[in-house]
py3Dmol code that shows the C-alpha trace and the ligand (Angstrom):
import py3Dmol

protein = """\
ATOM      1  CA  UNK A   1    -176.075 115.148   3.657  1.00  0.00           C
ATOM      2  CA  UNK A   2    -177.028 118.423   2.703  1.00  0.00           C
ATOM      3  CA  UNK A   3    -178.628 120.582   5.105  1.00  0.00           C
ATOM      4  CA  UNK A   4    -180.945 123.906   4.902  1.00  0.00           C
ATOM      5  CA  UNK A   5    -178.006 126.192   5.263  1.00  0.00           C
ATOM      6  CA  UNK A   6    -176.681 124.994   2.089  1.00  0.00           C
ATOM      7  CA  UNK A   7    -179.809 126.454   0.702  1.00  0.00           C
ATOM      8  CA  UNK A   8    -178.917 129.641  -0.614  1.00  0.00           C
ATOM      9  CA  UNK A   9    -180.667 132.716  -2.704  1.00  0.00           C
ATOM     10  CA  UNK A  10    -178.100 133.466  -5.887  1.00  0.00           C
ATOM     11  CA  UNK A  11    -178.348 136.747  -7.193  1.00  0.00           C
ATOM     12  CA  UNK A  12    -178.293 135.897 -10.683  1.00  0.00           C
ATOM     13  CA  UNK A  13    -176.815 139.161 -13.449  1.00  0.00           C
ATOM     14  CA  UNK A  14    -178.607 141.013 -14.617  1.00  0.00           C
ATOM     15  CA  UNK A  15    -177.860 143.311 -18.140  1.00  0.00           C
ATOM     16  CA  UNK A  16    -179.764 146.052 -17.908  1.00  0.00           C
ATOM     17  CA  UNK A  17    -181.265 147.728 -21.255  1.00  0.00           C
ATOM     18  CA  UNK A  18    -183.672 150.559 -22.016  1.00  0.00           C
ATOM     19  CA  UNK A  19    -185.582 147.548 -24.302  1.00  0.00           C
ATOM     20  CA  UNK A  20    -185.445 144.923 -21.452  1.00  0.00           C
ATOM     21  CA  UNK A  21    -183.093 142.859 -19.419  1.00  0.00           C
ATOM     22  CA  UNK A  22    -181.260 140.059 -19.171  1.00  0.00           C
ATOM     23  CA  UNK A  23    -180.246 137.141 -16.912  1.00  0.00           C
ATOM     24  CA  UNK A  24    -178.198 134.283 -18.370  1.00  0.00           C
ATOM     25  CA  UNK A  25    -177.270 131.384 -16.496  1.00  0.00           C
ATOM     26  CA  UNK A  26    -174.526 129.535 -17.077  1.00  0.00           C
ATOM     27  CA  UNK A  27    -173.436 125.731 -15.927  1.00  0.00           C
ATOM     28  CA  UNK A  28    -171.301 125.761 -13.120  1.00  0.00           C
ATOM     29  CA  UNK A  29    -170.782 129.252 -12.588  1.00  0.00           C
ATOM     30  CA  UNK A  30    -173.944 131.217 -11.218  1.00  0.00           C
ATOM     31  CA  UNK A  31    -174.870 127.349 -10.046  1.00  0.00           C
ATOM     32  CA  UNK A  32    -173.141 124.524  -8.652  1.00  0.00           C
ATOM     33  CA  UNK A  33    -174.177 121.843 -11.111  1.00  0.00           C
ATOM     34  CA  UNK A  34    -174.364 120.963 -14.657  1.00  0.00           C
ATOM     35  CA  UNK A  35    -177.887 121.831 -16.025  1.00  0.00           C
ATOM     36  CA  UNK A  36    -179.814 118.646 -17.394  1.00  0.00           C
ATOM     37  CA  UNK A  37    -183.265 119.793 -17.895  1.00  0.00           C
ATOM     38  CA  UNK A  38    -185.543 122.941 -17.492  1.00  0.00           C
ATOM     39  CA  UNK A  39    -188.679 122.867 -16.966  1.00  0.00           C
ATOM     40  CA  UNK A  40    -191.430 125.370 -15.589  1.00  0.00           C
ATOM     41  CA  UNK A  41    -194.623 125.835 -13.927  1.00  0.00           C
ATOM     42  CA  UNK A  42    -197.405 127.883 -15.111  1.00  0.00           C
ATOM     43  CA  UNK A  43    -201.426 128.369 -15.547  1.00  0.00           C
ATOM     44  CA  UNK A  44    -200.836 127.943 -11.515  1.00  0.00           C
ATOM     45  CA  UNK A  45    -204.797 128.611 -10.441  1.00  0.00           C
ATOM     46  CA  UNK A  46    -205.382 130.532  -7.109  1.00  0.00           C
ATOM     47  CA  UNK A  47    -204.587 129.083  -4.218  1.00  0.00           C
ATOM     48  CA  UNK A  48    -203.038 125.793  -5.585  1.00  0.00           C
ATOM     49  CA  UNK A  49    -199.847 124.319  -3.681  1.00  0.00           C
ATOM     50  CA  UNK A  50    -196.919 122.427  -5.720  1.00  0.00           C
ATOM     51  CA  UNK A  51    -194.117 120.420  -4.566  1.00  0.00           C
ATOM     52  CA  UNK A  52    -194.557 118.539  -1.513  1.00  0.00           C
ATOM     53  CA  UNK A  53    -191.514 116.054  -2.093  1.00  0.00           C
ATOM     54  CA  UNK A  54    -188.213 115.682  -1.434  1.00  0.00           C
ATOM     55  CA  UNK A  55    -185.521 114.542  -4.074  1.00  0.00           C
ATOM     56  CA  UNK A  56    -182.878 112.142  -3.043  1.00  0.00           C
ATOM     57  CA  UNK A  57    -180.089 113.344  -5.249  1.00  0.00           C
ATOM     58  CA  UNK A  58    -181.401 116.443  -7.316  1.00  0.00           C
ATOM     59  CA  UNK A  59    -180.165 120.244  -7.544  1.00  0.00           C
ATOM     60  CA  UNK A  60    -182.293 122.893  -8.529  1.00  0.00           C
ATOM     61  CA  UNK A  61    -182.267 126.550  -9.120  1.00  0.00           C
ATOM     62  CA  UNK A  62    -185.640 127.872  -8.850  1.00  0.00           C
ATOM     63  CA  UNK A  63    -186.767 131.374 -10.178  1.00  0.00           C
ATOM     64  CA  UNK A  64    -189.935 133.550 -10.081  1.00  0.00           C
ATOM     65  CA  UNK A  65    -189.424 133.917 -13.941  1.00  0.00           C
ATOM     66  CA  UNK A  66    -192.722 136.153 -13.496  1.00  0.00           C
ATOM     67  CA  UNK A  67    -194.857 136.902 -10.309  1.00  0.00           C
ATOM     68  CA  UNK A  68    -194.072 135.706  -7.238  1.00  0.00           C
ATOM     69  CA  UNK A  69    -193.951 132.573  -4.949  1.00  0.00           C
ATOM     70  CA  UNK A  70    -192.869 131.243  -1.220  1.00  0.00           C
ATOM     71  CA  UNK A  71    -190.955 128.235  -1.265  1.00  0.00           C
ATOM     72  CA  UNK A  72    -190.408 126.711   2.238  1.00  0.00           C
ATOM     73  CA  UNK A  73    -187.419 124.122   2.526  1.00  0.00           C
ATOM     74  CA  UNK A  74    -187.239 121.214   5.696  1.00  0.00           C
ATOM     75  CA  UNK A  75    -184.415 119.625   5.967  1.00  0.00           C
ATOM     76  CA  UNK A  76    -186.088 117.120   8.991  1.00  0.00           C
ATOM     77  CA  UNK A  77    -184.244 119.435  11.711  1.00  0.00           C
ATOM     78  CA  UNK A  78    -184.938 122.991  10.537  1.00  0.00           C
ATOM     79  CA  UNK A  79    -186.836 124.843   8.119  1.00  0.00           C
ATOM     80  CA  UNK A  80    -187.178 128.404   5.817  1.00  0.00           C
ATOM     81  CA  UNK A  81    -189.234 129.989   3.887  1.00  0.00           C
ATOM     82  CA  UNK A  82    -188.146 131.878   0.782  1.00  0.00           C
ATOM     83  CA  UNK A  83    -190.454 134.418  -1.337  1.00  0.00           C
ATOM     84  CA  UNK A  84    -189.509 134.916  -4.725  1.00  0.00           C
ATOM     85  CA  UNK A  85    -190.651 137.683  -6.657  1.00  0.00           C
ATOM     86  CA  UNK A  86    -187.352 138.890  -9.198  1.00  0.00           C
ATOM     87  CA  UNK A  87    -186.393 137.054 -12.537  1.00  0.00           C
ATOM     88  CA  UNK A  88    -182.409 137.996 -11.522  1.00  0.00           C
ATOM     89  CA  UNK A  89    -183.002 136.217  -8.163  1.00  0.00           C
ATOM     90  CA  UNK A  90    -183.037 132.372  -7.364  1.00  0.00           C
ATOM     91  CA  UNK A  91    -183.069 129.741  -5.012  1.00  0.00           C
ATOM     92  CA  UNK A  92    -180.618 126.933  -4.896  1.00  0.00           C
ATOM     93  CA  UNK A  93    -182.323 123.696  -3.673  1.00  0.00           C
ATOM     94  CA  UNK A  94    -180.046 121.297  -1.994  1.00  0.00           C
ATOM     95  CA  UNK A  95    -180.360 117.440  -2.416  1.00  0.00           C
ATOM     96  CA  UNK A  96    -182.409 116.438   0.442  1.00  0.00           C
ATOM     97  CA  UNK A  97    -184.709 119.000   1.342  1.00  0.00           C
ATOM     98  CA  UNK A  98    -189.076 118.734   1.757  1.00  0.00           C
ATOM     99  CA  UNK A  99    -190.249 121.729  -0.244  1.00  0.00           C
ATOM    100  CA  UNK A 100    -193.824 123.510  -0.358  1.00  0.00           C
ATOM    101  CA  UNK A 101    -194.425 125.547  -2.914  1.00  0.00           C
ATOM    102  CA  UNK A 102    -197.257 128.271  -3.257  1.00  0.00           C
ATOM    103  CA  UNK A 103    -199.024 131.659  -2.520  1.00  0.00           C
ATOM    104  CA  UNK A 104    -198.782 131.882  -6.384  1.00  0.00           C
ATOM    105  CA  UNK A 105    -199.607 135.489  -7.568  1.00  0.00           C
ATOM    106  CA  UNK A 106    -201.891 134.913 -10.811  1.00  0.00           C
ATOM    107  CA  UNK A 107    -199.953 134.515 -14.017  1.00  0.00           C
ATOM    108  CA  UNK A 108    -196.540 133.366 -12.366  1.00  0.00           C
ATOM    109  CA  UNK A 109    -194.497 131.513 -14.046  1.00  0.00           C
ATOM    110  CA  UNK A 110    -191.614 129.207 -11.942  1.00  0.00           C
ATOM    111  CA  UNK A 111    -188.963 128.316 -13.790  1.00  0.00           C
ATOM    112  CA  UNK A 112    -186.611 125.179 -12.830  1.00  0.00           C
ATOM    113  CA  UNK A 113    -182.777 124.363 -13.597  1.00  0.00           C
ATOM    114  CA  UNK A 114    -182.009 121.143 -12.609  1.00  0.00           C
ATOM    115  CA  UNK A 115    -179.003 118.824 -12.464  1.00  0.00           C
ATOM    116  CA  UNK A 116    -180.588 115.441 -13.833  1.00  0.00           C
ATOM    117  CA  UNK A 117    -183.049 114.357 -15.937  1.00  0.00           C
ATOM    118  CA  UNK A 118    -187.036 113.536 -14.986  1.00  0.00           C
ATOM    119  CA  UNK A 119    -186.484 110.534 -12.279  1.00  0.00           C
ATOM    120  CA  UNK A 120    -189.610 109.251 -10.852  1.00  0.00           C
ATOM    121  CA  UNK A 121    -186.998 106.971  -8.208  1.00  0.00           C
ATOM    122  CA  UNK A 122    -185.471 110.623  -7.296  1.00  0.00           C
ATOM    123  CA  UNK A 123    -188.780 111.516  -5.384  1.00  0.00           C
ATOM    124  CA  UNK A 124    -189.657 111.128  -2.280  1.00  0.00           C
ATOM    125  CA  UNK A 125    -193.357 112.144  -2.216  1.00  0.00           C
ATOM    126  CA  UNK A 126    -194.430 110.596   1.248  1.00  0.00           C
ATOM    127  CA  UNK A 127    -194.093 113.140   4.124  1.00  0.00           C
ATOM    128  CA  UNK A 128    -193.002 109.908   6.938  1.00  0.00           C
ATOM    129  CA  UNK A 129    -190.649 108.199   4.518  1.00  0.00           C
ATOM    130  CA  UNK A 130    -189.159 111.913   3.937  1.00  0.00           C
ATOM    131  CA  UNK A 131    -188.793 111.761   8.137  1.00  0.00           C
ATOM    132  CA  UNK A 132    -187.292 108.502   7.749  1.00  0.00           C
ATOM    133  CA  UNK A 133    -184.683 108.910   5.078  1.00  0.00           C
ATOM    134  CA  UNK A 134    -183.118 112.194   6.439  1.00  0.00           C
ATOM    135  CA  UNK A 135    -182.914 110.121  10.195  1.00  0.00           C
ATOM    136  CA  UNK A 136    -180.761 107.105   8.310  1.00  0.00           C
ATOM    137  CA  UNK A 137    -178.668 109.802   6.218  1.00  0.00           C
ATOM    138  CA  UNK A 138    -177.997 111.968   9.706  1.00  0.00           C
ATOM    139  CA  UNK A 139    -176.810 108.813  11.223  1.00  0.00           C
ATOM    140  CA  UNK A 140    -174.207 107.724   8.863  1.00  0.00           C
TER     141      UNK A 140
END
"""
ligand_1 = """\
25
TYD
P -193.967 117.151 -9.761
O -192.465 117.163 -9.777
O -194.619 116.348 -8.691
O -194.513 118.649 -9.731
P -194.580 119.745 -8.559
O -193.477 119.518 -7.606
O -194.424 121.036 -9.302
O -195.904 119.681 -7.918
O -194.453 116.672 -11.201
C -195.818 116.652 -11.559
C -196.001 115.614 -12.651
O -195.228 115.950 -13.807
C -195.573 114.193 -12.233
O -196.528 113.279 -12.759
C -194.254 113.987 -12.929
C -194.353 114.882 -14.148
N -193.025 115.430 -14.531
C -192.358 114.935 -15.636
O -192.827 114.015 -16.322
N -191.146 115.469 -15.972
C -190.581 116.467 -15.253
O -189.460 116.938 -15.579
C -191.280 116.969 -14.088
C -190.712 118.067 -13.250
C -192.499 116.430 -13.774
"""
view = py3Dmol.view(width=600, height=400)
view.addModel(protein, "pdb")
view.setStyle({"model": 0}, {"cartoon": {"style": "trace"}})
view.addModel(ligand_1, "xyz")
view.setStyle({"model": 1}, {"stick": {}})
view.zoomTo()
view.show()
């Protein structure tokens, strides 16, 4: 199982332009996975936390598309706080890991890559069971 050192920030390119960047993303190189589904997070009001679950088999790439945001990973032994704040920077989210999202500066927007599609079974949204699952998958 995967663990919070398998975590990692990906410095995503960047082409630079006197009009504006860009970052593109492609499957499988800048990531690890095959990208099923985007989604993204925004009209965030002040204050508000996302998050709290853990997903049993899903990979994600988070970035602070605009603004900025902490993420903070557990992996049931050890944990980390990231703060994004670049659209050329992201997070890779392991399977496995509890993550808290927030400290939302107004008018961020967080945009997701993820490696499967909307799976409600995926979640794990209670904090104990979270505690439970990762002591079964250390064992085996
Ligand atoms: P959730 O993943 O709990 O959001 P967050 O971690 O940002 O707090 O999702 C919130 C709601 O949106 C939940 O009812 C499920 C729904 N949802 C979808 O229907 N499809 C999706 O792809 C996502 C990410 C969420």
């Amino acid at each position: 199982m995967s663990t919070i050192f398998d975590c990692s920030i990906v410095h995503l390119p960047k082409i630079e332009n006197r009009a504006g960047n860009i970052t593109p993303v492609e499957n499988n190189k800048e990531i690890p996975f095959d990208i099923k589904r985007i989604y993204y997070l925004y009209d965030i009001p002040g204050g508000e936390k996302r998050g709290a679950h853990a997903h049993k088999k899903l990979q994600q790439l988070l970035i602070a598309a605009s603004g900025s945001f902490d993420v903070t990973l557990f992996d049931g032994t050890n944990k980390k706080t990231f703060h994004l704040s670049q659209p050329y920077i992201g997070l890779y989210i392991a399977p496995g890991m509890w993550r808290d999202i927030g400290n939302f500066s107004s008018g961020s927007i967080s945009l997701v890559l993820a490696s499967h599609k909307y799976d409600p079974k995926d979640y794990i949204r209670e904090y104990e069971k979270f505690l439970a699952y990762r002591k079964t998958i250390n064992k085996r």
